[in-house]
TIZA-168373 format. One record per atom (N, C-alpha, C, O): residue in three letters; x, y, z. Coordinates in steps of 0.001 Angstrom, whole numbers, padded with zeros to 6 digits, always signed. Example, Ala and Ser with C-alpha at 12.3 -4.5 7.8 and 13.67 -1.06 7.14 Angstrom:
// TIZA-168373
Ala+013190-005690+007800 Ala+012300-004500+007800 Ala+013200-003300+007800 Ala+014236-003319+008465 Ser+012850-002250+007080 Ser+013670-001060+007140 Ser+012900+000030+007870 Ser+013409+001138+008039 
***
This chain:
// TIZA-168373
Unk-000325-069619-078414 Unk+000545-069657-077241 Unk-000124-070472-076135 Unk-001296-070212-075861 Unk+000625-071587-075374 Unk-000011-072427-074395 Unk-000602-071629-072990 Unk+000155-071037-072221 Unk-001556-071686-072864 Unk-002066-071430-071368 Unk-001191-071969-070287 Unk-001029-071593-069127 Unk-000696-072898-070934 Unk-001020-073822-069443 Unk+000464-073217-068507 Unk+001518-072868-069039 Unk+000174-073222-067018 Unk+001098-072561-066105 Unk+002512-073282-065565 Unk+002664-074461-065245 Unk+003009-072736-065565 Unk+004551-073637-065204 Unk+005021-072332-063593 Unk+004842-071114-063587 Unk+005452-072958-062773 Unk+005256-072270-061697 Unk+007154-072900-061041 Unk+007496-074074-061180 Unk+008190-071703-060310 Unk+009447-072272-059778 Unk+009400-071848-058854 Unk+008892-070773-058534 Unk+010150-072937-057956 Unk+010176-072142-056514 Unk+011230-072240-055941 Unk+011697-073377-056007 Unk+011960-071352-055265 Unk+013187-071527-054296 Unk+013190-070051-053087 Unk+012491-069061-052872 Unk+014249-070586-052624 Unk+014342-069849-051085 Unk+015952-068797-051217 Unk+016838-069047-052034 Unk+015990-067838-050380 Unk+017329-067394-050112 Unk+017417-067178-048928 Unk+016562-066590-048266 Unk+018418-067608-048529 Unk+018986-067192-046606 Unk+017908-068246-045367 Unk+016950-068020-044628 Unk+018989-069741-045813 Unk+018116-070771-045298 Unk+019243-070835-044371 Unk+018893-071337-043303 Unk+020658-070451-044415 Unk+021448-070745-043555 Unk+022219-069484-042619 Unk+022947-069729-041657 Unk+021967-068402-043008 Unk+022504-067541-042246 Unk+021586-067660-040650 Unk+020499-068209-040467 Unk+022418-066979-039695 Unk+021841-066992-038446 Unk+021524-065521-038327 Unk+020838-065256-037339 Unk+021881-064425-039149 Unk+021259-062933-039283 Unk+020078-063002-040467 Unk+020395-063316-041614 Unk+018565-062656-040079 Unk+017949-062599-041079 Unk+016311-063401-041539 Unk+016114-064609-041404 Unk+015899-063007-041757 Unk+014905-063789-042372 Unk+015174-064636-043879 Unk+016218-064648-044532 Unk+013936-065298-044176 Unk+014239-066188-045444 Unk+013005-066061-045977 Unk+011854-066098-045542 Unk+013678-065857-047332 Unk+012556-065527-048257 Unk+012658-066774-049342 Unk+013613-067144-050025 Unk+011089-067361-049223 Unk+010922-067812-050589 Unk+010494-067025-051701 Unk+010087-065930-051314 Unk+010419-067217-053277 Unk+009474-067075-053831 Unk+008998-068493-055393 Unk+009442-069542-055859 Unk+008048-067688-055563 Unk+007310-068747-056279 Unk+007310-067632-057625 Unk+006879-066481-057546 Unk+007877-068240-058822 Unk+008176-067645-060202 Unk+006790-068347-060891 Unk+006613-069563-060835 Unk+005951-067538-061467 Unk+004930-068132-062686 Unk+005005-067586-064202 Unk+005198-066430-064577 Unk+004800-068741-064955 Unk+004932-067868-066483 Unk+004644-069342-067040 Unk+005123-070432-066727 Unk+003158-068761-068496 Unk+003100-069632-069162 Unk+003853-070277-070063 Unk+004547-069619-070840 Unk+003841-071348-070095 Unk+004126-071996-070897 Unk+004999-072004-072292 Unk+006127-072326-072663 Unk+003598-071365-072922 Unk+004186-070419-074600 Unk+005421-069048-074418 Unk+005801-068488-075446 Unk+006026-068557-072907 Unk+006601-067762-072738 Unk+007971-068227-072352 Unk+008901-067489-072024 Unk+007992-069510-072426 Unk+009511-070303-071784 Unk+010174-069997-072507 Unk+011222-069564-072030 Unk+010100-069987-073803 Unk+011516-069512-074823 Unk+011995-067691-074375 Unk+013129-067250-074192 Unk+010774-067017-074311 Unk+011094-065818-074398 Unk+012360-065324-072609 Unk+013095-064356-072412 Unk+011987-066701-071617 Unk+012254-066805-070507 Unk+013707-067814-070735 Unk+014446-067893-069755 Unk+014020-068401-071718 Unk+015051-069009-072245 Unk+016184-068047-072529 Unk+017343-068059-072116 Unk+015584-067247-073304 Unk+016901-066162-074073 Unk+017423-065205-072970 Unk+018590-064814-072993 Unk+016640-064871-072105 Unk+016878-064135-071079 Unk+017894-064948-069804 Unk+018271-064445-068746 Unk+018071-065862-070144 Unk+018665-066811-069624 Unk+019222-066503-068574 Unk+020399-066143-068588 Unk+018385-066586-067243 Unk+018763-066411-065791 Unk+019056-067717-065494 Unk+018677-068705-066125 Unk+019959-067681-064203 Unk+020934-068427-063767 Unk+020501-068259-062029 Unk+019625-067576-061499 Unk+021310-068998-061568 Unk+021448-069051-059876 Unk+021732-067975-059105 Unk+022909-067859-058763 Unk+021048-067255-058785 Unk+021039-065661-058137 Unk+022777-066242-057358 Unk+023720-065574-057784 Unk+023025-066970-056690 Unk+024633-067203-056061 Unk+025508-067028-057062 Unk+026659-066999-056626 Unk+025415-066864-058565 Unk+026586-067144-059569 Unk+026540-065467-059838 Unk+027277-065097-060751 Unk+025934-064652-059304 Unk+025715-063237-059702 Unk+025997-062345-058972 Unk+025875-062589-057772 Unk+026620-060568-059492 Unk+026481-060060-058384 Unk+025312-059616-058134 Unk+024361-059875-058872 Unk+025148-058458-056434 Unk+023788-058000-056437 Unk+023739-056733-057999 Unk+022579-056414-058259 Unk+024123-056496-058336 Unk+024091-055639-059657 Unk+023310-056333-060869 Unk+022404-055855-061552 Unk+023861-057485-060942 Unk+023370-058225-062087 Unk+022091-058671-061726 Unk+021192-058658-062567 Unk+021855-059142-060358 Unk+020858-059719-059903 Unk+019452-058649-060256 Unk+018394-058949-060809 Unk+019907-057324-059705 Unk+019157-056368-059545 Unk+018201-056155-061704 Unk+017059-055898-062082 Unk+019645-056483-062499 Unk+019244-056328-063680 Unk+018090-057008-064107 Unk+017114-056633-064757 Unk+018551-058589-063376 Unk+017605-059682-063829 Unk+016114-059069-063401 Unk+015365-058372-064085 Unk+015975-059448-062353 Unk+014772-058652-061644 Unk+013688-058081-062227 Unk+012516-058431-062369 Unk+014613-056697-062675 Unk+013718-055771-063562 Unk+013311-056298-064740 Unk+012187-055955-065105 Unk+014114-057277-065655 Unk+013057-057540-066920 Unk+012419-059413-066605 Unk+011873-060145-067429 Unk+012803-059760-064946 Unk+011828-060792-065361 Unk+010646-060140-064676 Unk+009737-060962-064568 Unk+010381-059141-064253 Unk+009237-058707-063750 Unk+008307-058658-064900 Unk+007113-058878-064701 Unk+008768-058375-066143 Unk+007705-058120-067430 Unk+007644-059470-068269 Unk+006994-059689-069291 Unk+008382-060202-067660 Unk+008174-061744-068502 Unk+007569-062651-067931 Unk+006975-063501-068594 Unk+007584-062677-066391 Unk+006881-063588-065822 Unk+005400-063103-065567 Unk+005099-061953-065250 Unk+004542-064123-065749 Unk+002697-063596-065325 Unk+002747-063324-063606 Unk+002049-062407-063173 Unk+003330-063890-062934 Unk+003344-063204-061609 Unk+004286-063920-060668 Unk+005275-064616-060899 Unk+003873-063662-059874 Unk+005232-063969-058407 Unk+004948-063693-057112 Unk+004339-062740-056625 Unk+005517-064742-056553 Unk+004579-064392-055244 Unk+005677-064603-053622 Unk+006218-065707-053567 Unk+005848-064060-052940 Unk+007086-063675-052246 Unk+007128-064149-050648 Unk+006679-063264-049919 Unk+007373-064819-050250 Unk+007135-065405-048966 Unk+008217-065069-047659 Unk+008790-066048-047179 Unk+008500-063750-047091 Unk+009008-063842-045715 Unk+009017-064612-044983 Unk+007852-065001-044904 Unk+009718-065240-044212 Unk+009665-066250-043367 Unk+011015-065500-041812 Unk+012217-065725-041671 Unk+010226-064783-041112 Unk+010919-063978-040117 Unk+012110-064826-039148 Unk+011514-065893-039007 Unk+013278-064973-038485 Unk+013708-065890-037149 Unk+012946-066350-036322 Unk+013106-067460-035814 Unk+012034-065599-036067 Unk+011072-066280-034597 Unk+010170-067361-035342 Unk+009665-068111-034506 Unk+009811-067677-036631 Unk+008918-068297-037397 Unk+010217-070060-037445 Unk+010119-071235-037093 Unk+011374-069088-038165 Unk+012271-070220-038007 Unk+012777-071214-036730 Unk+012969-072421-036878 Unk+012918-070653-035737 Unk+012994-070809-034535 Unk+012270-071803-033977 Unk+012818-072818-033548 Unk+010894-071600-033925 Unk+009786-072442-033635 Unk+009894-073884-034075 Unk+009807-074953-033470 Unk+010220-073389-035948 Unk+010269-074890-036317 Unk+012367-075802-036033 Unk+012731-076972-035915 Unk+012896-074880-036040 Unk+013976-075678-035751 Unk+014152-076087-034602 Unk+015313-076484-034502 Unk+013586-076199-033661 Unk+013883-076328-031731 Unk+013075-077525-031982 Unk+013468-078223-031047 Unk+012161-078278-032644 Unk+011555-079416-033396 Unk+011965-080098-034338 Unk+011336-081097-034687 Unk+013415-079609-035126 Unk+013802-080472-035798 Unk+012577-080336-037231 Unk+011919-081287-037654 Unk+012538-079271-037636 Unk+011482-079143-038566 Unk+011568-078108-039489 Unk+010620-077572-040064 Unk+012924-077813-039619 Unk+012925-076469-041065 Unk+012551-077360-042344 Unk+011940-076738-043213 Unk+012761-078441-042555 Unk+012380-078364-043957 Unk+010912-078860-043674 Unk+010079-078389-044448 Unk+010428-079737-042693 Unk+008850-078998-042829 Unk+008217-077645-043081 Unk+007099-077332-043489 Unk+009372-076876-042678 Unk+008805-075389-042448 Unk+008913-074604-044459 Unk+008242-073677-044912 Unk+010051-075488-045223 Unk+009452-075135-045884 Unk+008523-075583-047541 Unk+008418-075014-048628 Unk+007875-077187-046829 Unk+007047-077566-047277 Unk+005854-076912-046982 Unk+004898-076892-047758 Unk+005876-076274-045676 Unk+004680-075285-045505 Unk+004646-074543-046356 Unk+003609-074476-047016 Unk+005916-073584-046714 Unk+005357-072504-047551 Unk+005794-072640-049146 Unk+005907-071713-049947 Unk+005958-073723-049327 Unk+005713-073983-050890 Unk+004680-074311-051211 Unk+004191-074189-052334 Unk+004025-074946-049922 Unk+002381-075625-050330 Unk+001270-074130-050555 Unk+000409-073729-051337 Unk+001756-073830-049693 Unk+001293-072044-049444 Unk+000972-070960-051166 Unk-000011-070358-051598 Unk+002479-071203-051717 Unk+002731-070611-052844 Unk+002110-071502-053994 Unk+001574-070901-054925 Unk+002133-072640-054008 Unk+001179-073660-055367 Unk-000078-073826-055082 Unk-000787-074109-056048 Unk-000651-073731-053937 Unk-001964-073280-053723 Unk-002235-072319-054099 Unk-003313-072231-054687 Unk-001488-071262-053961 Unk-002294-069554-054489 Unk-002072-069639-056057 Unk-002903-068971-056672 Unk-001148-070303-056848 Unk-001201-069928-058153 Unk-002061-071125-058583 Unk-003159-070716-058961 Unk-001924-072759-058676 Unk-002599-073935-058760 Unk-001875-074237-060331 Unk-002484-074917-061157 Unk-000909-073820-060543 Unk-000194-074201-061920 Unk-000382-075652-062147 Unk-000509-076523-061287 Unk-000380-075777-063418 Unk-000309-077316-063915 Unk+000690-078050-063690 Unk+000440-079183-063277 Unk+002303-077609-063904 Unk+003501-077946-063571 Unk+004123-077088-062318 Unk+003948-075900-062046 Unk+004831-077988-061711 Unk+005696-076860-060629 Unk+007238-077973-060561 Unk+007461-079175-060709 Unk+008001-076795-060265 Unk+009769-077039-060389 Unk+009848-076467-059580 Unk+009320-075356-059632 Unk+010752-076997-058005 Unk+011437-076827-057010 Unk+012244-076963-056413 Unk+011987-077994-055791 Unk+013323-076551-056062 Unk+014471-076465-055802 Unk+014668-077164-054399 Unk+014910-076378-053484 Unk+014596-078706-054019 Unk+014695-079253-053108 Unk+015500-079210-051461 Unk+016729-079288-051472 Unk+014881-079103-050278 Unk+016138-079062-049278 Unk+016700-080396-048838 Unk+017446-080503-047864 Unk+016408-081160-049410 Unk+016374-082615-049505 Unk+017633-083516-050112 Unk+018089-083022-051143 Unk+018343-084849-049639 Unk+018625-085390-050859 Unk+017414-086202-051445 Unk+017356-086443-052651 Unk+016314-086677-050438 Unk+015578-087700-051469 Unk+014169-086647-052258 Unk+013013-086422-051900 Unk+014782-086323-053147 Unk+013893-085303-054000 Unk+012668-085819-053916 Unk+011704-085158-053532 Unk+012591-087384-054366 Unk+011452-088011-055138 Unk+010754-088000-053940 Unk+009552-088030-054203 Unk+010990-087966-052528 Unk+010133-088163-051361 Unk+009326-086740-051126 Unk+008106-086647-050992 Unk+010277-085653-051105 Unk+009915-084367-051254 Unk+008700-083884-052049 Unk+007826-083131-051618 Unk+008787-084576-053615 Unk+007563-084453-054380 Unk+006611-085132-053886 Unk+005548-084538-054063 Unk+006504-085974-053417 Unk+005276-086980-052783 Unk+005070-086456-051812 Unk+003985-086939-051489 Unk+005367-085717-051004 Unk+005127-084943-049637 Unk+004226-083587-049851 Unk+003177-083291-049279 Unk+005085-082719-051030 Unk+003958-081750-051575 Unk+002544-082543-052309 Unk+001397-082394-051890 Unk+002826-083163-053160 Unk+001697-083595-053945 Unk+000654-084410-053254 Unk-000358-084763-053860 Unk+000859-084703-052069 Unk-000358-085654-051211 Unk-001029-084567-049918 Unk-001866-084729-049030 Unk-000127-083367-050384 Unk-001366-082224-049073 Unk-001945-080742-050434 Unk-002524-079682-050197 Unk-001496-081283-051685 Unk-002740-080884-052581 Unk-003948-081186-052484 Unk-004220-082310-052062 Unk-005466-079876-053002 Unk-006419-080536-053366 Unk-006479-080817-054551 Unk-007416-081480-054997 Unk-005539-080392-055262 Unk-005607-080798-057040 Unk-003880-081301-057549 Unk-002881-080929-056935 Unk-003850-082154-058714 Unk-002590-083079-058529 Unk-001571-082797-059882 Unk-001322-083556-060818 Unk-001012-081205-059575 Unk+000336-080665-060460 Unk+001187-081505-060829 Unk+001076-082527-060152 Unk+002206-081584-061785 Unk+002693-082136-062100 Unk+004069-081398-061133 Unk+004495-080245-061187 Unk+004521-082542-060287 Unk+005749-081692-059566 Unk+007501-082204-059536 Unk+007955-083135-058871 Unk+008102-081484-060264 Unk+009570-081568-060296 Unk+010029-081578-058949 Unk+009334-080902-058190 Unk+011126-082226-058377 Unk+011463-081562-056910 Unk+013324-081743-057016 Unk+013736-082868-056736 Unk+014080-080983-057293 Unk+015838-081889-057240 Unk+016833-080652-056894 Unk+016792-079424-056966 Unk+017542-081429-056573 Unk+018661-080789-055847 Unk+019278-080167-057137 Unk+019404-080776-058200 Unk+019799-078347-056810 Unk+020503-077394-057996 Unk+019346-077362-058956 Unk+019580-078069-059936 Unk+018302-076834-058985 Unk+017026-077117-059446 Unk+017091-075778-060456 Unk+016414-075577-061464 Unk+017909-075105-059983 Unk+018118-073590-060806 Unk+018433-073556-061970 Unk+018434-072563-062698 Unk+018960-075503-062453 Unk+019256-075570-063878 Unk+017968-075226-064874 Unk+018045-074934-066067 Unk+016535-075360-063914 Unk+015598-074603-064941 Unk+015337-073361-064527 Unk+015413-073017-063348 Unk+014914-072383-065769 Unk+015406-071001-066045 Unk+013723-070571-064590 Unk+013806-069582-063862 Unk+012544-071482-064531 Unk+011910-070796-064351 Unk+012295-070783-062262 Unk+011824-070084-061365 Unk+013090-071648-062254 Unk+013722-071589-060695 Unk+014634-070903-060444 Unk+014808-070434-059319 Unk+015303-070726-061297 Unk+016685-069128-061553 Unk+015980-068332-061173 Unk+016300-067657-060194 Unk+014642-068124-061898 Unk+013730-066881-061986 Unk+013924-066252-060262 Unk+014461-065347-059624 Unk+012870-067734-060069 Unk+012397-067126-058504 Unk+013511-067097-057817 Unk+013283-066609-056710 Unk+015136-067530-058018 Unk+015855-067838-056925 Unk+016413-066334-057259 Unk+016842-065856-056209 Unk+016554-065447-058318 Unk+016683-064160-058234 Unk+015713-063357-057389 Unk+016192-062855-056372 Unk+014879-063224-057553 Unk+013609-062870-056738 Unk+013393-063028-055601 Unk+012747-062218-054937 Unk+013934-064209-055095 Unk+014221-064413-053718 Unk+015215-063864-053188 Unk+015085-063624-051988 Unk+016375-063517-053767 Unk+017748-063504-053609 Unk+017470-061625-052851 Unk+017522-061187-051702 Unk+017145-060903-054379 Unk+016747-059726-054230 Unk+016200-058774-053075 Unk+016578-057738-052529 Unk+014952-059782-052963 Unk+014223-058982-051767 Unk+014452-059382-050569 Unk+013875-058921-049584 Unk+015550-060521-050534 Unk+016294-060592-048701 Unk+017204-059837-049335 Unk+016797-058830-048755 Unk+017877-059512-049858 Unk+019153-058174-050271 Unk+018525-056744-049896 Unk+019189-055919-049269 Unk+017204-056496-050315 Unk+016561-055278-049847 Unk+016304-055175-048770 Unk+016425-054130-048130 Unk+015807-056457-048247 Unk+015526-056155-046668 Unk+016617-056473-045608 Unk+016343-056463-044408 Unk+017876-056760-046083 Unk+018609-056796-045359 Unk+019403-055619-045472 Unk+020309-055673-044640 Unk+019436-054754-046037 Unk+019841-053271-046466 Unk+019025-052282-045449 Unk+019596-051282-045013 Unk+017694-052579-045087 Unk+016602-051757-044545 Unk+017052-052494-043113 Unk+017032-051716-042158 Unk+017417-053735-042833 Unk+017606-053918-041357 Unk+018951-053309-040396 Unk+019077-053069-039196 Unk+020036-053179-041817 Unk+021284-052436-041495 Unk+020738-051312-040971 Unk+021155-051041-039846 Unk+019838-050482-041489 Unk+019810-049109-041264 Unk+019628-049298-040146 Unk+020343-048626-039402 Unk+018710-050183-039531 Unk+018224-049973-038091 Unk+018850-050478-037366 Unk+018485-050136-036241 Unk+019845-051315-037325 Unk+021036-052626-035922 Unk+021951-052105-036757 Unk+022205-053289-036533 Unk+022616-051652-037389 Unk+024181-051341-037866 Unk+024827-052672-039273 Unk+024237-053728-039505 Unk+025768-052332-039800 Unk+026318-053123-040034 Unk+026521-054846-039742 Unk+027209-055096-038753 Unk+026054-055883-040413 Unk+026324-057319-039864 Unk+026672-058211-040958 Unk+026236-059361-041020 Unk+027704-057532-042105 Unk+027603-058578-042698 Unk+026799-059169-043917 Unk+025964-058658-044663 Unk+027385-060508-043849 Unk+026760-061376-044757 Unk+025392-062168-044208 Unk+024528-062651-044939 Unk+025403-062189-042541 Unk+024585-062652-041654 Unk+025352-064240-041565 Unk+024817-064808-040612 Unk+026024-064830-041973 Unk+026485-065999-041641 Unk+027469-065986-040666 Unk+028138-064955-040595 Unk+027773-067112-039710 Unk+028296-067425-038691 Unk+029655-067572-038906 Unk+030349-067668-037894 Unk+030058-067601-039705 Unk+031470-067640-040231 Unk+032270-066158-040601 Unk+033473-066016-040383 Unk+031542-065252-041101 Unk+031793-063800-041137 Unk+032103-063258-039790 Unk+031449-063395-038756 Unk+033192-062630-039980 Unk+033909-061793-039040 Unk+033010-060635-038488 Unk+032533-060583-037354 Unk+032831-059513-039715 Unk+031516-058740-039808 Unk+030083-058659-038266 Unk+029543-057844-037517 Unk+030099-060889-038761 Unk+028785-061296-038167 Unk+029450-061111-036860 Unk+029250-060027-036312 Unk+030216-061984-036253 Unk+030785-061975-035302 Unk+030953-061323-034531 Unk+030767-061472-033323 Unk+031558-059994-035428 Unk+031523-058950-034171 Unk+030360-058276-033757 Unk+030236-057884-032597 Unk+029291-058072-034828 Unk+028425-057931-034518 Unk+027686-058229-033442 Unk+027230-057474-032584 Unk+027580-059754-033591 Unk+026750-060165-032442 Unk+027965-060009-031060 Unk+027432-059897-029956 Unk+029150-060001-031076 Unk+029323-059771-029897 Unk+029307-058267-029499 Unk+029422-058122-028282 Unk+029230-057480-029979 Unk+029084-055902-029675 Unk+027446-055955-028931 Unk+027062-055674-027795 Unk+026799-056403-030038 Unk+025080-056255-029639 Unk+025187-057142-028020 Unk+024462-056633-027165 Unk+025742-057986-027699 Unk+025362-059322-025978 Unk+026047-057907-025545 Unk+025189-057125-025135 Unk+027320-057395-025529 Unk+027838-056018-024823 Unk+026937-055465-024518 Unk+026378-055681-023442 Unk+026610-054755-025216 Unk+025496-053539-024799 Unk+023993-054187-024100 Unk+023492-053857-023025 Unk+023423-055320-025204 Unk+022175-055563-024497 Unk+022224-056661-023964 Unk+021335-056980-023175 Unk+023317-057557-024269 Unk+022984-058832-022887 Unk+021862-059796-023327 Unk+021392-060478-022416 Unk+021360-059969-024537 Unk+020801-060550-025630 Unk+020993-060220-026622 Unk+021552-059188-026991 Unk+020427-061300-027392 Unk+020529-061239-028899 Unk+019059-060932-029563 Unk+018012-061566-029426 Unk+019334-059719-030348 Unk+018369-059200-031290 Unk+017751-060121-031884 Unk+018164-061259-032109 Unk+016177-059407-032310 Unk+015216-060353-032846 Unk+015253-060974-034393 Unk+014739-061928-034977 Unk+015983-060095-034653 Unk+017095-060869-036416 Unk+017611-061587-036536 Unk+017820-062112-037630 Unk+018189-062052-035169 Unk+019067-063165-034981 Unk+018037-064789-034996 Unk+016863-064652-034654 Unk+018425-065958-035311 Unk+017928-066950-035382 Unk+018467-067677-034135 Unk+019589-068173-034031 Unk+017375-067660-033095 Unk+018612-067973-031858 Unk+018259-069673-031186 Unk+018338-070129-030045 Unk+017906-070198-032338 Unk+017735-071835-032286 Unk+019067-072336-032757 Unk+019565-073404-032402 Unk+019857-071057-033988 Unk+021009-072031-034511 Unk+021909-072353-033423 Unk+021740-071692-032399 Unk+023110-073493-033418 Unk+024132-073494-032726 Unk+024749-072489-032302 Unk+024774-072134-031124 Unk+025321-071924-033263 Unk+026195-070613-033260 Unk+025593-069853-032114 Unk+026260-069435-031167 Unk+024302-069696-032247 Unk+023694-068510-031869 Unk+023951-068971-030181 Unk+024419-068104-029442 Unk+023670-070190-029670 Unk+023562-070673-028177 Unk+024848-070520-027808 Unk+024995-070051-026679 Unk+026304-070897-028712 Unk+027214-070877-028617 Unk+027574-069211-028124 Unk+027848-068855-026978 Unk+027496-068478-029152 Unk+027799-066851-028691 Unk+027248-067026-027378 Unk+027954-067307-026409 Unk+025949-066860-027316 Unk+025273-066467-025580 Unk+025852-067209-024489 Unk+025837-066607-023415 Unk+026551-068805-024488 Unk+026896-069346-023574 Unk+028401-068633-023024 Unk+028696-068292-021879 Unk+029261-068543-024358 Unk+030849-068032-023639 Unk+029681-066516-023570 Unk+029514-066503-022350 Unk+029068-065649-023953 Unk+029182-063933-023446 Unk+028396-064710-022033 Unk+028025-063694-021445 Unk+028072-065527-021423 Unk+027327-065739-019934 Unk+028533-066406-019110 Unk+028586-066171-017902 Unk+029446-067179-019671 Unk+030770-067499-019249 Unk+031427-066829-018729 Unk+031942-067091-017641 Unk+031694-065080-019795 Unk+032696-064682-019294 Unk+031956-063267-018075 Unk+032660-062361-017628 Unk+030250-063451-017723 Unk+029745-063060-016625 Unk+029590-063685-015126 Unk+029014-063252-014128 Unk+030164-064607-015313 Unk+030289-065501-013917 Unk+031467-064892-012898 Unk+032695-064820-012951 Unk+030380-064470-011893 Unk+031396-064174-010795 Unk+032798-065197-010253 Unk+032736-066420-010124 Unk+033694-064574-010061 Unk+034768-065128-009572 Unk+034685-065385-008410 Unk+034306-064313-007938 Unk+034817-066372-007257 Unk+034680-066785-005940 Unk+036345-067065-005544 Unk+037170-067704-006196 Unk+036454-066614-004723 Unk+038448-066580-004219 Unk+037941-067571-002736 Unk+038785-067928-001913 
***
């Protein structure tokens, strides 16, 4: 059976404005791709959370490890007010192929120019992986992997953040859910919670009409 490491990486909840974003990084040798074949995971988006939850549990015993990257709003924030999320997450892919150092790595690009993307990771290596980088990248099983894995544990932790702010949804700006949400929360507190990503549009947008409709009237 081959040693050698094959390593996938992708993200979930790069676009909601409720939420953090989780990468993760899927590892499994080589000689284990078939056994990671038959099991044949797919794009955590083509699934429900049920199925997702299934996957989960038996790629936990197929893959050699995995490695899980939070990435909080205030982290996002920083880099988008710079024009820099997808720097932000060349940071933490470099982050995740550094800690494993696989021979191959497959990544699920935020990019259209993939091929620039790979040259961007591969020149702030100290050692020189062989690196996939393309758009729908989930067509390999070992980026399904992680994009379940990713998918999952922003599903868990967005379950654990309900408990504590209420109900919000899908966290996207287009949800009604979201919507009211955030306008109930400017009601009561007259800001927006620290879950919120408050670099996106949306987000300046809500706060400008709830400060709109606080402007004194002058007769």
């Amino acid at each position: 059976m081959s040693d050698r490491m094959i390593l996938g990486i992708d993200e979930a909840g790069r676009g909601p404005v409720v939420g953090p974003m989780v990468i993760c990084g899927a590892l499994i040798r080589e000689g284990k791709l078939n056994e990671l074949a038959d099991l044949n995971p797919v794009d955590s988006k083509k699934l429900t959370p049920d199925q997702r939850e299934w996957f989960r549990e038996r790629l936990e015993k197929i893959l050699d490890g995995y490695k899980i990257v939070i990435v909080e709003p205030r982290e996002i924030d920083a880099y988008v007010v710079r024009s820099r999320l997808n720097h932000l997450e060349v940071v933490k892919f470099l982050e995740i192929i550094s800690f494993f150092k696989p021979e191959a790595v497959y990544v699920d690009a935020p990019v259209l120019r993939t091929d620039r993307f790979a040259r961007i990771l591969s020149c702030k290596l100290d050692y020189k992986p062989r690196i996939i980088a393309e758009n729908k990248a989930e067509r390999y099983h070992i980026v399904a992997a992680a994009s379940i894995l990713a998918k999952t544990t922003r599903d868990r932790l967005i379950n654990e953040l309900e408990k504590v702010y209420g109900e919000f949804g899908t966290g996207y700006c287009h949800d009604p859910k979201t919507i009211n949400f955030i306008n109930n929360w400017l009601q009561k507190n007259h800001s927006l919670p620290d879950i919120v990503r408050k670099s996106w549009v949306t987000s300046k947008n809500w706060v400008n009409r709830f400060l709109q409709t606080k402007l004194p009237v002058y007769l």
